[in-house]
KOLDOLUM-116393 format. One record per residue (C-alpha): residue number from 1; residue in three letters; x, y, z. Coordinates in nm, 2 decimals. Example, Ala and Ser with C-alpha at 12.3 -4.5 7.8 and 13.67 -1.06 7.14 Angstrom:
BEGIN
<n->1, res->ala, u->1.23, v->-0.45, w->0.78>
<n->2, res->ser, u->1.37, v->-0.11, w->0.71>
# end
This chain:
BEGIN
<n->1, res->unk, u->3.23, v->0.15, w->0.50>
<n->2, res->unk, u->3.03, v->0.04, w->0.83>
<n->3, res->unk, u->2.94, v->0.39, w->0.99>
<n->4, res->unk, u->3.07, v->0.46, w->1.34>
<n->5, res->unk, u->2.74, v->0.49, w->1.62>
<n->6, res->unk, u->2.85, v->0.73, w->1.91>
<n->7, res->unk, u->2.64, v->0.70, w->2.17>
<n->8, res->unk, u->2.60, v->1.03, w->2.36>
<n->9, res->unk, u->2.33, v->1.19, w->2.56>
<n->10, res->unk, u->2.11, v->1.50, w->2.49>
<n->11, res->unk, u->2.01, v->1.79, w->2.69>
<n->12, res->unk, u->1.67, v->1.79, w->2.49>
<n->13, res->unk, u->1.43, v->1.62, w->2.30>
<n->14, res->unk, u->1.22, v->1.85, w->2.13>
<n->15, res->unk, u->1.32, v->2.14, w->1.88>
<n->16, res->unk, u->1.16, v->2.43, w->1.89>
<n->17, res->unk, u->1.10, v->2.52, w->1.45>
<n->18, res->unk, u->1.05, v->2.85, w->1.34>
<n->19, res->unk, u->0.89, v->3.00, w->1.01>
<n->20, res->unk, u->0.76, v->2.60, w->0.91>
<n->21, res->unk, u->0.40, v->2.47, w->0.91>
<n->22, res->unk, u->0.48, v->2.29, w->1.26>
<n->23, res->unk, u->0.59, v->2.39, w->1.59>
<n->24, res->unk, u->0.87, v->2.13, w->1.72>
<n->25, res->unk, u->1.07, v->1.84, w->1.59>
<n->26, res->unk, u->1.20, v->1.54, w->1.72>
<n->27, res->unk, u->1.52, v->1.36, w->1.58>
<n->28, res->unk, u->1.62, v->1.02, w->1.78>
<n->29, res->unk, u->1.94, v->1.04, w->1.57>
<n->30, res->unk, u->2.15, v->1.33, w->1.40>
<n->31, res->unk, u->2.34, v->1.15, w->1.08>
<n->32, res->unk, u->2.21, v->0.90, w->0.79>
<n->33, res->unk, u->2.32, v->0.63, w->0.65>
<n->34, res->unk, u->2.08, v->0.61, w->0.36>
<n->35, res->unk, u->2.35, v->0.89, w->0.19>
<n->36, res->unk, u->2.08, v->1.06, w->-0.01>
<n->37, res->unk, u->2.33, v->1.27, w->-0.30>
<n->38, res->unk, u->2.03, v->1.58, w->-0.24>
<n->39, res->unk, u->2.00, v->1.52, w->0.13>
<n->40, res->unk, u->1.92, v->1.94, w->0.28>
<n->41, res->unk, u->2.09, v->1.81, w->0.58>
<n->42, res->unk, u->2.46, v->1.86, w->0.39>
<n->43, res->unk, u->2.34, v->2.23, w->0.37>
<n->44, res->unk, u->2.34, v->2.24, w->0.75>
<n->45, res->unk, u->2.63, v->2.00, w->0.82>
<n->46, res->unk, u->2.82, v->2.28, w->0.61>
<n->47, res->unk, u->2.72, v->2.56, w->0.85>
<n->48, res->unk, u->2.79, v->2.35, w->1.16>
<n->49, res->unk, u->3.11, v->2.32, w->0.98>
<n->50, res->unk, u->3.08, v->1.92, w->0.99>
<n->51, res->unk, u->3.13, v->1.68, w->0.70>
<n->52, res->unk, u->2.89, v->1.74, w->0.46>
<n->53, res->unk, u->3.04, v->1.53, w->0.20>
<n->54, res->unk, u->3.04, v->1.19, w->0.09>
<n->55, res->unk, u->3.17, v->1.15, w->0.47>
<n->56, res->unk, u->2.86, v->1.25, w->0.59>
<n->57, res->unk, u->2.65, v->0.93, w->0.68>
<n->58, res->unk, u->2.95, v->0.73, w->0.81>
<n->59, res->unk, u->2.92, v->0.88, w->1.15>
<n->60, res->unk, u->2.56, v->0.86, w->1.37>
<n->61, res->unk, u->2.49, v->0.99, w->1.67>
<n->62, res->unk, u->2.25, v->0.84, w->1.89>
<n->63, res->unk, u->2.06, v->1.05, w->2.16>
<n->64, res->unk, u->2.07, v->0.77, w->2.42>
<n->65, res->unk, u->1.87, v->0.91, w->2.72>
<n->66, res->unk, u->1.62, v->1.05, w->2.45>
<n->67, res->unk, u->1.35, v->0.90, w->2.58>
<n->68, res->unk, u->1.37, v->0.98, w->2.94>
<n->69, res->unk, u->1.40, v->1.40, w->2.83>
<n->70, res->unk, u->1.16, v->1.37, w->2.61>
<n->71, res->unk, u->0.91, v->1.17, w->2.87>
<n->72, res->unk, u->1.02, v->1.50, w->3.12>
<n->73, res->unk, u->0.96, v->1.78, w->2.83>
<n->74, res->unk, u->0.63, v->1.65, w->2.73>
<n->75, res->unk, u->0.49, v->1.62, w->3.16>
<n->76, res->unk, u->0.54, v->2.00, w->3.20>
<n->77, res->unk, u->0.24, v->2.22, w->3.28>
<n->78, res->unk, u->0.39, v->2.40, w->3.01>
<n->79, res->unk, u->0.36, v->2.20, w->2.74>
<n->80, res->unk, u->0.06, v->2.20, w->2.46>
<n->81, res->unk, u->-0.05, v->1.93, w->2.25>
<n->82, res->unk, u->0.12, v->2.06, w->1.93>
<n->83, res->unk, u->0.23, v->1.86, w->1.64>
<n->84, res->unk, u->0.58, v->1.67, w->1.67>
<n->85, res->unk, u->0.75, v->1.58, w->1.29>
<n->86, res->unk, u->1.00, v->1.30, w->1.37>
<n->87, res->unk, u->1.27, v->1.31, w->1.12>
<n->88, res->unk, u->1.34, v->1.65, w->1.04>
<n->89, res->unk, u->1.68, v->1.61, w->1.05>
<n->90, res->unk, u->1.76, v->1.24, w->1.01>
<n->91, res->unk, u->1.57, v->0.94, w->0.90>
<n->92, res->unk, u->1.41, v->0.79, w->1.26>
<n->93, res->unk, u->1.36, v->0.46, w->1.05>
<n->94, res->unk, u->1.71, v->0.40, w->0.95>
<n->95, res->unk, u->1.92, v->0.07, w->1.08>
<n->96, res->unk, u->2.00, v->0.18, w->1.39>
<n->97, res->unk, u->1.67, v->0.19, w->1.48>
<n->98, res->unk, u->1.61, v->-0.14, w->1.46>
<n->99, res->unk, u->1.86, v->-0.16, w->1.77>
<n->100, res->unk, u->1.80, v->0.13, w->1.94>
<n->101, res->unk, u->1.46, v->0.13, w->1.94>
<n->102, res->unk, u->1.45, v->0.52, w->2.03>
<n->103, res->unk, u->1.17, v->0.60, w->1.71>
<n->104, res->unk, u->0.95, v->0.32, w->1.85>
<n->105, res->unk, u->0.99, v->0.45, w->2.23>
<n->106, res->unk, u->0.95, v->0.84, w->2.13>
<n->107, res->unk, u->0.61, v->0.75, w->1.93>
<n->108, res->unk, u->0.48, v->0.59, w->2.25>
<n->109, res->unk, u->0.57, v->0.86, w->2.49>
<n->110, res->unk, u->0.42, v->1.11, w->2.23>
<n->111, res->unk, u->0.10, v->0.89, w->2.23>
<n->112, res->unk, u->0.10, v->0.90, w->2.58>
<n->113, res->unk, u->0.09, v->1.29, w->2.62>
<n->114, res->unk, u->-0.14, v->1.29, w->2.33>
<n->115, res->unk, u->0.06, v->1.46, w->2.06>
<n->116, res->unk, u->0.00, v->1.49, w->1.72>
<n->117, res->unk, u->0.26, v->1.35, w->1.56>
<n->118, res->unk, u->0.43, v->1.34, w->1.18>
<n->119, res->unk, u->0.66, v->1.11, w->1.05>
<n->120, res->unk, u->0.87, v->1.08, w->0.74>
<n->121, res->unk, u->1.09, v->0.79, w->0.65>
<n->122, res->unk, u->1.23, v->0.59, w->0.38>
<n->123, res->unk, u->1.24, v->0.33, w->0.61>
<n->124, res->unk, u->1.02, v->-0.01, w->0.59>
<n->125, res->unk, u->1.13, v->-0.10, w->0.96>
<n->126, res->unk, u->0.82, v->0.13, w->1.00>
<n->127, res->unk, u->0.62, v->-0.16, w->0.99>
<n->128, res->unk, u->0.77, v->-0.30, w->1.36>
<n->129, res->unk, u->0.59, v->-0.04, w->1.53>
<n->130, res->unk, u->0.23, v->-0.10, w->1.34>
<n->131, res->unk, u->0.07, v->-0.16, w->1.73>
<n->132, res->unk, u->0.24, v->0.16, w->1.85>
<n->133, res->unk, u->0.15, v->0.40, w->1.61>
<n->134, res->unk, u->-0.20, v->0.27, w->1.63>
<n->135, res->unk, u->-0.21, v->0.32, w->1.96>
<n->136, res->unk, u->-0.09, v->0.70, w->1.91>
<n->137, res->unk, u->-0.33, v->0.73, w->1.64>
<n->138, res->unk, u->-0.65, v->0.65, w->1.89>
<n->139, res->unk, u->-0.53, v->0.95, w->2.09>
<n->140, res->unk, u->-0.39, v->1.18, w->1.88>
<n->141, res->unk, u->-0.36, v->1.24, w->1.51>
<n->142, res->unk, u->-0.07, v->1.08, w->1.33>
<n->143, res->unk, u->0.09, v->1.09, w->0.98>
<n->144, res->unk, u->0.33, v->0.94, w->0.82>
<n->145, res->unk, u->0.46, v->1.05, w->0.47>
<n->146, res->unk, u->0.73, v->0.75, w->0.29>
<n->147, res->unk, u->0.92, v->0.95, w->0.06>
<n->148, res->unk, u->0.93, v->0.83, w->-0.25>
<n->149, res->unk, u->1.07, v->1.06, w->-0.57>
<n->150, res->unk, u->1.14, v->0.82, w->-0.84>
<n->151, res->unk, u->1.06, v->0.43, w->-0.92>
<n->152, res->unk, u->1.36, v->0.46, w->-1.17>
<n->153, res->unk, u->1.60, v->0.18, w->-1.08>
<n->154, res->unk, u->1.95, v->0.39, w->-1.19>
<n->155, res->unk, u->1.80, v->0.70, w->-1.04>
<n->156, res->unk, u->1.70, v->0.54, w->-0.72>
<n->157, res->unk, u->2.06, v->0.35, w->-0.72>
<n->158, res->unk, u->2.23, v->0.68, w->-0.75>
<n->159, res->unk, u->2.09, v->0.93, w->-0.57>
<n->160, res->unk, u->1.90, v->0.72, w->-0.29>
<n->161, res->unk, u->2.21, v->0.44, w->-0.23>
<n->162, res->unk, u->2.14, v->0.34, w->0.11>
<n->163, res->unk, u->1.77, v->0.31, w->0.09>
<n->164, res->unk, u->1.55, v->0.04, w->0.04>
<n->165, res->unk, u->1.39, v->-0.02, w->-0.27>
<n->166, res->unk, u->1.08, v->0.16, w->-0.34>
<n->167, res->unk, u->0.87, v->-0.15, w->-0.37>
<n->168, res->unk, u->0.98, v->-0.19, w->-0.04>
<n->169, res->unk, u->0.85, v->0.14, w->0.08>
<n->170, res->unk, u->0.50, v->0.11, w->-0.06>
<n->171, res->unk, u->0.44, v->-0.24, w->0.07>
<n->172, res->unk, u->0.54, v->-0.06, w->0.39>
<n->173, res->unk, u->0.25, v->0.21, w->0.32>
<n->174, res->unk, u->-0.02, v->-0.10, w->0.25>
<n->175, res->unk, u->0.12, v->-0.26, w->0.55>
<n->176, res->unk, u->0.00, v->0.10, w->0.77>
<n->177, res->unk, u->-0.29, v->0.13, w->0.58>
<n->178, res->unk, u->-0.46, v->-0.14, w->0.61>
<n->179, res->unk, u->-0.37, v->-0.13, w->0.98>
<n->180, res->unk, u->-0.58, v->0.22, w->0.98>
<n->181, res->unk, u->-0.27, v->0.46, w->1.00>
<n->182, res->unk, u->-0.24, v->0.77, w->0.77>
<n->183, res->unk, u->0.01, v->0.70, w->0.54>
<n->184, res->unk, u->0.10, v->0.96, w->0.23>
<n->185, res->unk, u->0.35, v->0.94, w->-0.05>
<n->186, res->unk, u->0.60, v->1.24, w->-0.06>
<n->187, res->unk, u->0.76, v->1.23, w->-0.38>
<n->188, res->unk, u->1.06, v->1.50, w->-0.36>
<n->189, res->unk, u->1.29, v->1.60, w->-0.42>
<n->190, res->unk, u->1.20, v->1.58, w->-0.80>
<n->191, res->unk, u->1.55, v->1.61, w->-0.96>
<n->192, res->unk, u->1.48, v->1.81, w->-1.35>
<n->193, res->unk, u->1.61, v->1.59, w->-1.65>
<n->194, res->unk, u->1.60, v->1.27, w->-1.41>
<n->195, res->unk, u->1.28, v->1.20, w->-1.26>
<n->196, res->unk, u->1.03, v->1.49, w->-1.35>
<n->197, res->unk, u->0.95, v->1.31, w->-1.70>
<n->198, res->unk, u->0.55, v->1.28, w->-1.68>
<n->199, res->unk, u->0.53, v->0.92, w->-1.77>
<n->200, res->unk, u->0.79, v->0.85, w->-1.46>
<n->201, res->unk, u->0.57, v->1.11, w->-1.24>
<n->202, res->unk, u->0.28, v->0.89, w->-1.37>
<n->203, res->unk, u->0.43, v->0.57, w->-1.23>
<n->204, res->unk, u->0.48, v->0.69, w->-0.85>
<n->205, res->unk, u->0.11, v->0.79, w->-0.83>
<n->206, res->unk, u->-0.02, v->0.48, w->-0.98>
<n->207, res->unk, u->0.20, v->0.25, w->-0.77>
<n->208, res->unk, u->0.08, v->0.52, w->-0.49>
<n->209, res->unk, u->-0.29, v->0.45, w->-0.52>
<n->210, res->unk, u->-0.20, v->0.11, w->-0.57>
<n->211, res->unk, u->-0.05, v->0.10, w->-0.21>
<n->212, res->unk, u->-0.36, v->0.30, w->-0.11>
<n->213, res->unk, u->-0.14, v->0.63, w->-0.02>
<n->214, res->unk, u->-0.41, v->0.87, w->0.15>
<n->215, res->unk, u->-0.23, v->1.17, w->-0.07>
<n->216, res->unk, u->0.06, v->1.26, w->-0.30>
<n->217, res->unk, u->0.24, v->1.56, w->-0.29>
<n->218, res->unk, u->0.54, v->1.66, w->-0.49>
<n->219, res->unk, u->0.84, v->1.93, w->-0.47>
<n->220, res->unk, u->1.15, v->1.96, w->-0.67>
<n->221, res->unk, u->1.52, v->1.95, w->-0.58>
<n->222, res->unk, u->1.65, v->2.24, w->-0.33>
<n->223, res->unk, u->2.03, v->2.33, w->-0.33>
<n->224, res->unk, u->2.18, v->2.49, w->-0.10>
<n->225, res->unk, u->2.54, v->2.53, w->-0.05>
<n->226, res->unk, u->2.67, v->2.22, w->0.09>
<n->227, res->unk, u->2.44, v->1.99, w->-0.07>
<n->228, res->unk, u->2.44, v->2.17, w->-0.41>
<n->229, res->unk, u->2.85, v->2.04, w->-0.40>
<n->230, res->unk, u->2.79, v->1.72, w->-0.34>
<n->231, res->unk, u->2.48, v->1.70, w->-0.55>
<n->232, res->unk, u->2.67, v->1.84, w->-0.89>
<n->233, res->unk, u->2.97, v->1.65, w->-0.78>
<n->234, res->unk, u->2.76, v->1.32, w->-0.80>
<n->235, res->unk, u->2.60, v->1.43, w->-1.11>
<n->236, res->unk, u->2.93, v->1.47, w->-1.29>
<n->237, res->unk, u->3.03, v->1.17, w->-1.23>
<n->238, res->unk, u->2.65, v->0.97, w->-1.33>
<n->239, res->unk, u->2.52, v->1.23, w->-1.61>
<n->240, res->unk, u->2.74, v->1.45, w->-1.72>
<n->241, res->unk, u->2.52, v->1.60, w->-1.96>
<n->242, res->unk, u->2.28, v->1.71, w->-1.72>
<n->243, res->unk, u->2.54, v->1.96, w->-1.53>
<n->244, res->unk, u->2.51, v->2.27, w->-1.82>
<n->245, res->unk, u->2.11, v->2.24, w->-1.72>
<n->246, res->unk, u->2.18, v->2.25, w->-1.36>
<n->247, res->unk, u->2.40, v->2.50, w->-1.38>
<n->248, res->unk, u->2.14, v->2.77, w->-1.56>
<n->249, res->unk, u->1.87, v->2.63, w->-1.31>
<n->250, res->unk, u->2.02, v->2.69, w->-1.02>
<n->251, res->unk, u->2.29, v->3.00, w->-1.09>
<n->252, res->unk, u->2.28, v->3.21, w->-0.86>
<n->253, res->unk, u->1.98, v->3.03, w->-0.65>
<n->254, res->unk, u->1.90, v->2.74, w->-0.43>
<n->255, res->unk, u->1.56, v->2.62, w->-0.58>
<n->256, res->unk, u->1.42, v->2.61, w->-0.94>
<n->257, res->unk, u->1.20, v->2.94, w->-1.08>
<n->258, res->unk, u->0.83, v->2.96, w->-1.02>
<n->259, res->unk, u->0.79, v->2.82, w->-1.40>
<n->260, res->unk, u->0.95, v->2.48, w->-1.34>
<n->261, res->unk, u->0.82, v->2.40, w->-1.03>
<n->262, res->unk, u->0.47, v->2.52, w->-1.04>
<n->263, res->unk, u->0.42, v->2.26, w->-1.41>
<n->264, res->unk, u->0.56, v->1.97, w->-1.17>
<n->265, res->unk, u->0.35, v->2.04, w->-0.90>
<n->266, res->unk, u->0.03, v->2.13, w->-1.10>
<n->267, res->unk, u->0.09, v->1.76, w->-1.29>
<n->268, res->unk, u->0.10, v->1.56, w->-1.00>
<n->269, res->unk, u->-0.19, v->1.69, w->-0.88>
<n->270, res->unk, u->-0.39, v->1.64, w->-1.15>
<n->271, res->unk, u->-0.23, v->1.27, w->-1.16>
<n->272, res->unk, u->-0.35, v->1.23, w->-0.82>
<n->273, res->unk, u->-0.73, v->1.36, w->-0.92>
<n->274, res->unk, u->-0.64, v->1.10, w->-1.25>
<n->275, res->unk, u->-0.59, v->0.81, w->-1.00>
<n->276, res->unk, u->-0.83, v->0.95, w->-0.76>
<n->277, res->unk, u->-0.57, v->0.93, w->-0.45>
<n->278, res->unk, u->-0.82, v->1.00, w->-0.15>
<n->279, res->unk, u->-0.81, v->0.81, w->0.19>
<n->280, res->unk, u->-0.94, v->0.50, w->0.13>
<n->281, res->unk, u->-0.89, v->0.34, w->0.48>
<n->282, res->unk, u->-1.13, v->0.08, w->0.56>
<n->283, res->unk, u->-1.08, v->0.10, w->0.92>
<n->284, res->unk, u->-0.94, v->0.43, w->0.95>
<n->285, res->unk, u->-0.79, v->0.51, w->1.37>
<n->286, res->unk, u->-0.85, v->0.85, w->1.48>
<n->287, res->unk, u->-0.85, v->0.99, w->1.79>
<n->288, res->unk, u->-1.19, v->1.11, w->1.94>
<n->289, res->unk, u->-1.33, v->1.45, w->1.89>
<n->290, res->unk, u->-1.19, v->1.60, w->2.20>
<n->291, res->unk, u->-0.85, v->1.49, w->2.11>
<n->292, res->unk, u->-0.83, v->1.64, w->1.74>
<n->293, res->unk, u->-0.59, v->1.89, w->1.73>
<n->294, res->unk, u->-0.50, v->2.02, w->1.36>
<n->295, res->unk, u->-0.23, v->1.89, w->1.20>
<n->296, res->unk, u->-0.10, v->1.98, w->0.85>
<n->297, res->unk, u->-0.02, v->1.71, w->0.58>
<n->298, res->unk, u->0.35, v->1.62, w->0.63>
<n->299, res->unk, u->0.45, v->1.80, w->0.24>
<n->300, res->unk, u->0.79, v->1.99, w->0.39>
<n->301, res->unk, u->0.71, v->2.25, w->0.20>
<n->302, res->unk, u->0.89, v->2.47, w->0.48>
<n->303, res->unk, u->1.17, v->2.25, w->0.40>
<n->304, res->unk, u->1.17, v->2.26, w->0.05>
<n->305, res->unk, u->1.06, v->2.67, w->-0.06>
<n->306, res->unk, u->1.35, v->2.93, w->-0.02>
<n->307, res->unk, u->1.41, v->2.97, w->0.35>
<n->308, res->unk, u->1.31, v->3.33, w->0.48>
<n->309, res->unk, u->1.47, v->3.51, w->0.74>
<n->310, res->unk, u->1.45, v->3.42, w->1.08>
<n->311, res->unk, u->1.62, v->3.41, w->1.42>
<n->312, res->unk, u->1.79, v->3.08, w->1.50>
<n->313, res->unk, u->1.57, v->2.84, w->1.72>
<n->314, res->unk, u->1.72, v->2.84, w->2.08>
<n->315, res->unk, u->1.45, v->2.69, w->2.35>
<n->316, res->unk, u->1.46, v->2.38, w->2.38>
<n->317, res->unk, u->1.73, v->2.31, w->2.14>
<n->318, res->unk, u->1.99, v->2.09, w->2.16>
<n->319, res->unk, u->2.32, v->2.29, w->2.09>
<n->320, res->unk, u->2.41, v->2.03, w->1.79>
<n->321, res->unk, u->2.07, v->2.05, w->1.62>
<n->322, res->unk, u->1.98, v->2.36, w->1.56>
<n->323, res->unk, u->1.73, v->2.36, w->1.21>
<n->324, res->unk, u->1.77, v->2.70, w->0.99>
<n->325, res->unk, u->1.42, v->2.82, w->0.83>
<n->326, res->unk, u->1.41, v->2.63, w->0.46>
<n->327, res->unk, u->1.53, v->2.30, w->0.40>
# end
């Protein structure tokens, strides 16, 4: 099914986040077509009472005067040079982009007001917009994180099936590299019984340093109402034998016990010291001493760890994106 584009306008750019290692988000586009079956979006298109089932994806909104609030947001006396993550909520690198053009303009406008920004994205269209993340880079840190969970072909198929190919993603990673941008692999969720084998972990992180991936991170699969549905509803269907073990892991609970995440995420780190993923950047672009402002590797682990309790975010956010604490 082609998905539907509405174009509509936005009252702001930048969403204030609460109880997460960064201060504000930018998404140029609420909806994705990638279709991800553990996407943490569903969770929130379930509370906004909004399709968060296999309809969700098949109906993208683009902010069309992004650009133009976000210029007007960033020029106030107000504002300080805190860290931006673009694609919170959304994929900025999807197809539309490649029209739209709203992920390319917001990276300029944030390299403009100096910004640090962060970026994450299954998206190779990245590679467009080489010279304008450069440019940010030289005046502002930047990062971008491809995630990348699995080089499984049938897990990929299944539970990524709007994405491109992985290959794809890490000659996209080379690609920013070697052009001097920070680029990281993120690979989560890691879904138990399908791609937290070691010898498949082992795989990511050597086709990871082969790409040159400054770091590695890992977390494993978060369910939440809304996306635990259509998450066990797609695993019915594609392993059917897996749903008794999801179903002990996850009773009563949206993420996995301390004892099954903690091995995952003490083995890929010790893959990456195996590998020795470091930042190997030749000609690595950063933005002069004056301009450093901290900014903390892209690992959404205030996405991906139980939420806690928190206030809704309401400055500066647009009343159809409002981001909950967890994802």
């Amino acid at each position: 099914m082609r998905p539907e584009y509405r174009e509509e306008p936005c009252r702001t750019a930048l969403t204030r986040v609460r109880n997460m290692r960064f201060k504000w988000s930018l998404n140029p586009y609420m909806g994705c077509v990638h279709r991800c079956t553990f996407c943490f979006v569903r969770a929130f298109e379930k509370i906004a009472d909004r399709p968060f089932d296999a309809r969700y994806g098949t109906s993208i909104r683009v902010k069309t005067n992004l650009i133009e609030v976000l210029r007007r947001e960033l020029g106030r006396k107000s504002w300080k040079p805190e860290q931006v993550v673009v694609g919170t909520a959304t994929d900025p690198y999807q197809p539309a982009e490649g029209h739209f053009r709203l992920t390319r303009d917001a990276i300029e406008a944030l390299g403009d007001a100096r910004t640090p920004v962060g970026l994450i994205t299954r998206g190779p269209l990245i590679v467009r917009d080489v010279a304008v993340l450069a440019y940010a880079s030289a005046r502002a840190r930047v990062g971008v994180t491809f995630s990348i969970p699995t080089l499984d072909p049938a897990v990929w198929r299944l539970t990524e099936p709007g994405t491109a190919p992985p290959a794809k993603r890490l000659r996209a990673l080379r690609t920013l590299v070697d052009a001097g941008i920070d680029a990281s692999v993120g690979m989560a969720p890691i879904l138990p019984g399908l791609s937290d084998d070691p010898a498949k972990m082992a795989d990511v992180v050597r086709a990871a340093r082969d790409a040159v991936a400054t770091s590695v991170w890992t977390n494993v699969l978060y369910l939440r109402p809304g996306t635990r549905e259509h998450f066990l509803d797609n695993l019915a269907r594609d392993w059917p034998a897996l749903v008794p073990m999801y179903e002990r892991l996850y009773t009563g609970r949206a993420y996995v016990a301390r004892d099954v995440v903690e091995p995952v995420r003490a083995r890929v780190r010790e893959l990456a010291r195996e590998h020795d993923i470091a930042d190997r950047r030749e000609r690595p672009i950063r933005p002069p001493p004056e301009a450093e402002v901290a900014v903390e590797q892209l690992t959404l682990t205030g996405f991906l760890a139980p939420p806690r309790a928190a206030k809704p975010a309401t400055r500066g956010v647009d009343s159809t994106e409002r981001l909950p604490a967890g994802r």
